[in-house]
Biotite code that builds the C-alpha atoms (Angstrom):
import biotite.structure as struc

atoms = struc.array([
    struc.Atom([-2.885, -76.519, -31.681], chain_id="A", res_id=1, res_name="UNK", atom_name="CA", element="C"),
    struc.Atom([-0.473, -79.384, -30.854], chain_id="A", res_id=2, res_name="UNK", atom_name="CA", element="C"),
    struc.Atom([0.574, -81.079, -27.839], chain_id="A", res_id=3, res_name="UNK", atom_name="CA", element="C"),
    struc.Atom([3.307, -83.000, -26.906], chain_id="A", res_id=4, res_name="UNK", atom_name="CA", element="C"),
    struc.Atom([3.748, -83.276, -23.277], chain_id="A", res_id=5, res_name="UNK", atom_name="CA", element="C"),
    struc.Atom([0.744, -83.906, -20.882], chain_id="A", res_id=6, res_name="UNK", atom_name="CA", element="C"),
    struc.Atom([1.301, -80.582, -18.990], chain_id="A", res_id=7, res_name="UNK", atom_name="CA", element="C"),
    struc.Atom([0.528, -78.798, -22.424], chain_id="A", res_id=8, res_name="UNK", atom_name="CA", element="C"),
    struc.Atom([-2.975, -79.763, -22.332], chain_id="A", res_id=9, res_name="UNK", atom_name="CA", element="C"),
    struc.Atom([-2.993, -76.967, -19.875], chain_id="A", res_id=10, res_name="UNK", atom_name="CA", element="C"),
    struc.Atom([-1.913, -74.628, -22.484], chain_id="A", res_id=11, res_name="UNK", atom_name="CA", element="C"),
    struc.Atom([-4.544, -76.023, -24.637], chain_id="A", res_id=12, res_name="UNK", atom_name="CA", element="C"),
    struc.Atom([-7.248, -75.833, -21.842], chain_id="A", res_id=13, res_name="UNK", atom_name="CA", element="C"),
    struc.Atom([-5.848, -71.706, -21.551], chain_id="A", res_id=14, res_name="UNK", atom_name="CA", element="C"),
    struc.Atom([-7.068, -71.237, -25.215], chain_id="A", res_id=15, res_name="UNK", atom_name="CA", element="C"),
    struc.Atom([-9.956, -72.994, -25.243], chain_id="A", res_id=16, res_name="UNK", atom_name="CA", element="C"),
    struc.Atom([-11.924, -71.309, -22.616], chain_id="A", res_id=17, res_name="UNK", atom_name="CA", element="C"),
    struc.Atom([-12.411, -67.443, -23.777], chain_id="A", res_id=18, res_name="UNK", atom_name="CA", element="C"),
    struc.Atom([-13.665, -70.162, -26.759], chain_id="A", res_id=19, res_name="UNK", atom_name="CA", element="C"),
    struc.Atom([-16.621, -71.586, -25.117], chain_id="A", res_id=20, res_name="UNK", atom_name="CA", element="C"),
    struc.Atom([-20.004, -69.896, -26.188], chain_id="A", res_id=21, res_name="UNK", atom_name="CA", element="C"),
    struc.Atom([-21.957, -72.858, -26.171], chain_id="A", res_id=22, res_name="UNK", atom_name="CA", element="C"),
    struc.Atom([-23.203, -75.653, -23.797], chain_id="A", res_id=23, res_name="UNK", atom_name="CA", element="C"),
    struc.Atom([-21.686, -78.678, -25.523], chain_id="A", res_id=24, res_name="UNK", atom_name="CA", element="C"),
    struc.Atom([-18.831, -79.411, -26.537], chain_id="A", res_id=25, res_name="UNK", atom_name="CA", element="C"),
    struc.Atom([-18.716, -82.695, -29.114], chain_id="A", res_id=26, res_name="UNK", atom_name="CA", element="C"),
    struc.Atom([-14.822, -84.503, -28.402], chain_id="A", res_id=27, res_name="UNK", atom_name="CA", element="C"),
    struc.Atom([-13.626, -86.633, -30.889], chain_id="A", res_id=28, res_name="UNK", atom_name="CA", element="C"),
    struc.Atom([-10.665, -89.047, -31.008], chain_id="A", res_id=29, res_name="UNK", atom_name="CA", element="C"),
    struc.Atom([-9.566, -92.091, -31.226], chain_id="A", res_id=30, res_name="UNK", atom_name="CA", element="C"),
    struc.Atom([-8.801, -94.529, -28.015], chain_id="A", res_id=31, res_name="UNK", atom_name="CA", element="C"),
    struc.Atom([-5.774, -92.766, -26.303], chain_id="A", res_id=32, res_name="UNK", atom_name="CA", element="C"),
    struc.Atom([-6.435, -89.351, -27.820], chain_id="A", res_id=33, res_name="UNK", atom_name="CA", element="C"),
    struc.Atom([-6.580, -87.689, -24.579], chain_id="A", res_id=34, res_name="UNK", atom_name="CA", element="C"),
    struc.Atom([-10.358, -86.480, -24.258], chain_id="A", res_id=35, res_name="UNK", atom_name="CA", element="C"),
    struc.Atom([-10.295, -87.583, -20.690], chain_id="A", res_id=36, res_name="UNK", atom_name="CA", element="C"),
    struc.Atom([-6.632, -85.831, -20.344], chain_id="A", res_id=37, res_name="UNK", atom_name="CA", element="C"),
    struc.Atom([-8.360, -82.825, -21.861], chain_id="A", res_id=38, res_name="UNK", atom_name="CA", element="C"),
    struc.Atom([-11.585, -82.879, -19.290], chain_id="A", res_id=39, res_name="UNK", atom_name="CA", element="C"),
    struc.Atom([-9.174, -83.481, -16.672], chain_id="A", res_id=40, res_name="UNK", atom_name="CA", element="C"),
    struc.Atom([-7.513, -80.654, -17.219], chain_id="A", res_id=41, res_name="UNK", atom_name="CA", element="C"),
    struc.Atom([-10.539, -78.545, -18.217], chain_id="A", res_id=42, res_name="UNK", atom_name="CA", element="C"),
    struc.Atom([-12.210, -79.552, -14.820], chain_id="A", res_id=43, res_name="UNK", atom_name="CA", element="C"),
    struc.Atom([-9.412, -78.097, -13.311], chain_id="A", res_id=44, res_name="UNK", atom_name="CA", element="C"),
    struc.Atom([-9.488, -74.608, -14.708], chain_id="A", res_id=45, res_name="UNK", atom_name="CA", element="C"),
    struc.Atom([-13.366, -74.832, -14.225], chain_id="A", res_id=46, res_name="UNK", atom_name="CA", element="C"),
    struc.Atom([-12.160, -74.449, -10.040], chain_id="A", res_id=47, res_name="UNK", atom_name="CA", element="C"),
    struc.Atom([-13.797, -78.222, -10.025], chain_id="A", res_id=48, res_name="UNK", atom_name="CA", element="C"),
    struc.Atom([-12.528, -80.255, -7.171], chain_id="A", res_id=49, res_name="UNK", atom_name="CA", element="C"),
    struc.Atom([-14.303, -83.121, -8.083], chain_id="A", res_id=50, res_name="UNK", atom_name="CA", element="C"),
    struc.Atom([-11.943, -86.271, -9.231], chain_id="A", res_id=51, res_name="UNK", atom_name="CA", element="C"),
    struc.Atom([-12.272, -86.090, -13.323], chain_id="A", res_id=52, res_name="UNK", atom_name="CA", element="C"),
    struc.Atom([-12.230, -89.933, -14.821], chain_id="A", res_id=53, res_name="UNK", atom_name="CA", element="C"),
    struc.Atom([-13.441, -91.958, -18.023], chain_id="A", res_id=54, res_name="UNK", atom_name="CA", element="C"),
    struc.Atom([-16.874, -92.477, -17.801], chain_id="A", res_id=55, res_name="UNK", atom_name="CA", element="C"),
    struc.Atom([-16.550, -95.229, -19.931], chain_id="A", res_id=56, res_name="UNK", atom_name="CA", element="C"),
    struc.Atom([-18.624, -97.730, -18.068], chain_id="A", res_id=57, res_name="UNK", atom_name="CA", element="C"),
    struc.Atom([-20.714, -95.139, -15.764], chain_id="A", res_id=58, res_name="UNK", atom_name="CA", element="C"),
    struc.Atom([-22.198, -93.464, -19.376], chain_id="A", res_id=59, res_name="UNK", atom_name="CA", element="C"),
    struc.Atom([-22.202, -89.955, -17.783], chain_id="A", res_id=60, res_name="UNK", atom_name="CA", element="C"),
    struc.Atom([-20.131, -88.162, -14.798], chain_id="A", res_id=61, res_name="UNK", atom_name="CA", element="C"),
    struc.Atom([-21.416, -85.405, -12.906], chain_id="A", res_id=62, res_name="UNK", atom_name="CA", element="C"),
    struc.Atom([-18.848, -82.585, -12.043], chain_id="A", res_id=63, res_name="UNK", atom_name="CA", element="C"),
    struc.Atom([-19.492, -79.658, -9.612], chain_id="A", res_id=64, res_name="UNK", atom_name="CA", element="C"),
    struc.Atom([-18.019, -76.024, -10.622], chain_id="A", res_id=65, res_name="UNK", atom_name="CA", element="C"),
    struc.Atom([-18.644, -72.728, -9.560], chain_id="A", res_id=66, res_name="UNK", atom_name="CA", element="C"),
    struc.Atom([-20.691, -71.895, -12.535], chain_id="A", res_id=67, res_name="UNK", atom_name="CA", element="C"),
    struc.Atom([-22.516, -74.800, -12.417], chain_id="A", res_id=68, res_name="UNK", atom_name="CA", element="C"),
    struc.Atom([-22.792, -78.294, -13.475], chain_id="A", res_id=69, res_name="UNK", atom_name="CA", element="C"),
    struc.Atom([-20.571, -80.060, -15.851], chain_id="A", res_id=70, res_name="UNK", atom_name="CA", element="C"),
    struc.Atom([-21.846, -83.383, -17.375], chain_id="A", res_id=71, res_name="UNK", atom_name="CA", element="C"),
    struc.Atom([-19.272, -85.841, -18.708], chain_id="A", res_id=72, res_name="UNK", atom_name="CA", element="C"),
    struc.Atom([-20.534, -88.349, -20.930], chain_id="A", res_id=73, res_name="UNK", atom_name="CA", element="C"),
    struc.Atom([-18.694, -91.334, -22.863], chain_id="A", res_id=74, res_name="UNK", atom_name="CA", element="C"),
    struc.Atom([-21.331, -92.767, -25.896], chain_id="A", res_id=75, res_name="UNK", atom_name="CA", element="C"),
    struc.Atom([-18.756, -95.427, -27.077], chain_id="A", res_id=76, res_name="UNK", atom_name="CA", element="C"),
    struc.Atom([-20.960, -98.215, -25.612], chain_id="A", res_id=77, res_name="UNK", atom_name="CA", element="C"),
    struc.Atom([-24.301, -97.202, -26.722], chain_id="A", res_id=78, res_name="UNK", atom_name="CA", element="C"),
    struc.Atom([-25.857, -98.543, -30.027], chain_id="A", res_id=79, res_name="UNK", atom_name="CA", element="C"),
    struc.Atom([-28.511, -96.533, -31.168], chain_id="A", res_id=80, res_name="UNK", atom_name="CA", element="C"),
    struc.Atom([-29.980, -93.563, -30.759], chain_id="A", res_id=81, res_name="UNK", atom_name="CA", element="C"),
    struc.Atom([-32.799, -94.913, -28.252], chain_id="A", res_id=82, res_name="UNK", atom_name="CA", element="C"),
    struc.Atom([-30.554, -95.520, -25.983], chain_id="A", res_id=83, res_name="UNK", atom_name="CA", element="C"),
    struc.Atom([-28.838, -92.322, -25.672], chain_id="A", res_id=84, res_name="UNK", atom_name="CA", element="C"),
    struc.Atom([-32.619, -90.770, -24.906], chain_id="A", res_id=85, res_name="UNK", atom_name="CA", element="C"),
    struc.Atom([-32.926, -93.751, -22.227], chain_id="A", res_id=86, res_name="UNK", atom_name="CA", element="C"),
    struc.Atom([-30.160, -92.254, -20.327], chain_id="A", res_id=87, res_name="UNK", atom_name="CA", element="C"),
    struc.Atom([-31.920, -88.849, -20.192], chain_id="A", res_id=88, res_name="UNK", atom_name="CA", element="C"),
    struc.Atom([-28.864, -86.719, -22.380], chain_id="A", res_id=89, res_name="UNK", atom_name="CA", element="C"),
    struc.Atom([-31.914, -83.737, -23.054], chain_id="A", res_id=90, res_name="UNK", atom_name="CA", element="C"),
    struc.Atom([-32.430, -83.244, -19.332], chain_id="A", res_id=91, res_name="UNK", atom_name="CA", element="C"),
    struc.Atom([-28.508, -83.203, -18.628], chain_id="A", res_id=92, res_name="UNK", atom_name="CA", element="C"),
    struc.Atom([-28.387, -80.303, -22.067], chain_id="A", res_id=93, res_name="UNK", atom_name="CA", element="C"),
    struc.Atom([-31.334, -78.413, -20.463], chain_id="A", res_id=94, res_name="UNK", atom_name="CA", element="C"),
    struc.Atom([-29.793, -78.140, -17.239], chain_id="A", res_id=95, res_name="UNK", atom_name="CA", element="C"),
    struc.Atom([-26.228, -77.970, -17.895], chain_id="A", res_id=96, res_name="UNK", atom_name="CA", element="C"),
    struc.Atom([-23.188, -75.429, -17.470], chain_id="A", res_id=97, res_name="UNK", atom_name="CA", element="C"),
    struc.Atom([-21.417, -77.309, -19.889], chain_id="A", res_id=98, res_name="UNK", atom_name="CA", element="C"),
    struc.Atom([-21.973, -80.983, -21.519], chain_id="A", res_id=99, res_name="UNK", atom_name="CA", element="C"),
    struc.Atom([-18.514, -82.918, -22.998], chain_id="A", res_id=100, res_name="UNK", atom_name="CA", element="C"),
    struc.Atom([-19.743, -85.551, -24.829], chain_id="A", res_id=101, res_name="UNK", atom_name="CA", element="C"),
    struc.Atom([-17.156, -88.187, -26.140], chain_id="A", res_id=102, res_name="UNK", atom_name="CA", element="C"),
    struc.Atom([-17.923, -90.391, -29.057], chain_id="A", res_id=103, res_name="UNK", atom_name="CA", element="C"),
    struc.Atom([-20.839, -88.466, -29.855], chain_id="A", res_id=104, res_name="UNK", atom_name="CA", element="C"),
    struc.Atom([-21.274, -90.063, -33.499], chain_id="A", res_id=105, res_name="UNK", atom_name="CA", element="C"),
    struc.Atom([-24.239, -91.795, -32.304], chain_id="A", res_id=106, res_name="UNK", atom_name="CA", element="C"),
    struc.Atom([-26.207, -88.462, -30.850], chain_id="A", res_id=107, res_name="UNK", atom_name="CA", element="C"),
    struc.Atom([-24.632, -86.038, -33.382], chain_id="A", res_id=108, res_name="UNK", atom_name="CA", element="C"),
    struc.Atom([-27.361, -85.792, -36.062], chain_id="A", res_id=109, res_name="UNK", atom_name="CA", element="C"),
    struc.Atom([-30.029, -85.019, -33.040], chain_id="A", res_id=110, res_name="UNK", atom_name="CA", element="C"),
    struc.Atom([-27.906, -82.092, -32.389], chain_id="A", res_id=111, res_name="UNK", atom_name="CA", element="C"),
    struc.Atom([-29.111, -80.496, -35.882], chain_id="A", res_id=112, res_name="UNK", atom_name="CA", element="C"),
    struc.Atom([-30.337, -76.513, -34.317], chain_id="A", res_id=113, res_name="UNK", atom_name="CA", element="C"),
    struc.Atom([-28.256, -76.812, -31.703], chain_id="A", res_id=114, res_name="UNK", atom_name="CA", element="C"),
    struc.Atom([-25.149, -74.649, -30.995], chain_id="A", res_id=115, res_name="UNK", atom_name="CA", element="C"),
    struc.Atom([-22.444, -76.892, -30.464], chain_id="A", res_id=116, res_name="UNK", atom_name="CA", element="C"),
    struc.Atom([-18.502, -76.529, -30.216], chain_id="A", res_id=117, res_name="UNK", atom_name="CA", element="C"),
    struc.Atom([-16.608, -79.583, -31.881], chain_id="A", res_id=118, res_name="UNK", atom_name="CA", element="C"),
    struc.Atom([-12.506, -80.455, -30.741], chain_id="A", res_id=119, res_name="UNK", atom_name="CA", element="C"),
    struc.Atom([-11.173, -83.310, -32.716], chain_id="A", res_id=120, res_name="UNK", atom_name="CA", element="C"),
    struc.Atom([-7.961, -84.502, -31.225], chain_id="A", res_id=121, res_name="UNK", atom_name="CA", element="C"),
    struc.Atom([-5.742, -86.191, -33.634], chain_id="A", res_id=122, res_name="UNK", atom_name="CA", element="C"),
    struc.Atom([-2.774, -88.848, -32.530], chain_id="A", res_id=123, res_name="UNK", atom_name="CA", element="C"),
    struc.Atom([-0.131, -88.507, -35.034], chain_id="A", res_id=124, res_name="UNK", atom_name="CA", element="C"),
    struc.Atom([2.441, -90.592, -33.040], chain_id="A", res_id=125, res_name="UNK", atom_name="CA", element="C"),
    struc.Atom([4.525, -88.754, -30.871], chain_id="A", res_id=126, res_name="UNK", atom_name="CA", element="C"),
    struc.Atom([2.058, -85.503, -30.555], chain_id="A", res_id=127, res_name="UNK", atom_name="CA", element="C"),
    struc.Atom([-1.828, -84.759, -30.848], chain_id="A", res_id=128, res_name="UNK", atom_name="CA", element="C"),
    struc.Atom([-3.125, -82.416, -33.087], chain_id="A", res_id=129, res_name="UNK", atom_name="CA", element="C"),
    struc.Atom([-5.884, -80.584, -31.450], chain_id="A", res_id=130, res_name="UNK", atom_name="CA", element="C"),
    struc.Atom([-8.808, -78.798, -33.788], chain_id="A", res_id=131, res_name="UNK", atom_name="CA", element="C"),
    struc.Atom([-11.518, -76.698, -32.096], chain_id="A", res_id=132, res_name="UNK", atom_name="CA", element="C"),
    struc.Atom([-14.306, -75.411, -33.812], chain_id="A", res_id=133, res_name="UNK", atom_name="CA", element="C"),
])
């Protein structure tokens, strides 16, 4: 999937739904990819009217939809893996509607058993190559 404009990310967002089977969802991508973009947008067609930003410095966001909660968390600033248990990341999983976890390098070999979706968003210059598996 490509996009080129920001208003395509609701294209992307369309396809990616019927997708979801599993309670996490692993984004990937460098600084500027658009994972925040994408949640934005993903909030949106969740029926979320909460205000969707980076939570680059807050760790993890808390969203409200009607199917339940959404946690957004950013792992970029966290070192190790003791400090992703510190900020309680099982009890968010357990009790979850869906978990977007950016920069999840960190967490990603705790995830072994787990069901998992993975979207890798790619910045090739003027568009972003989106991969969902």
């Amino acid at each position: 999937m490509k996009v080129k404009s920001y208003n395509e990310w609701d294209q992307i967002v369309e396809q990616i739904i019927p997708q979801l089977k599993h309670n996490i969802l692993l984004l990937k991508g460098n600084l500027g990819a658009g994972k925040t973009t994408f949640t934005q947008f993903l909030l949106k067609k969740l029926e979320s009217n909460d205000e969707v930003t980076s939570p680059t410095y807050s760790i993890v966001n808390e969203y409200n939809t009607p199917k339940g909660k959404v946690y957004h968390f950013d792992l970029y600033r966290l070192k190790n893996i003791e400090e992703v248990y510190d900020i309680g990341i099982e009890e968010y999983l357990d009790n979850a509607f869906l978990c977007i976890i950016e920069w999840p390098e960190v967490y990603e070999e705790e995830l072994y058993g787990l069901k998992y979706h993975t979207m890798s968003i790619v910045n090739t210059g003027d568009e972003r190559e989106v991969l969902f598996e």
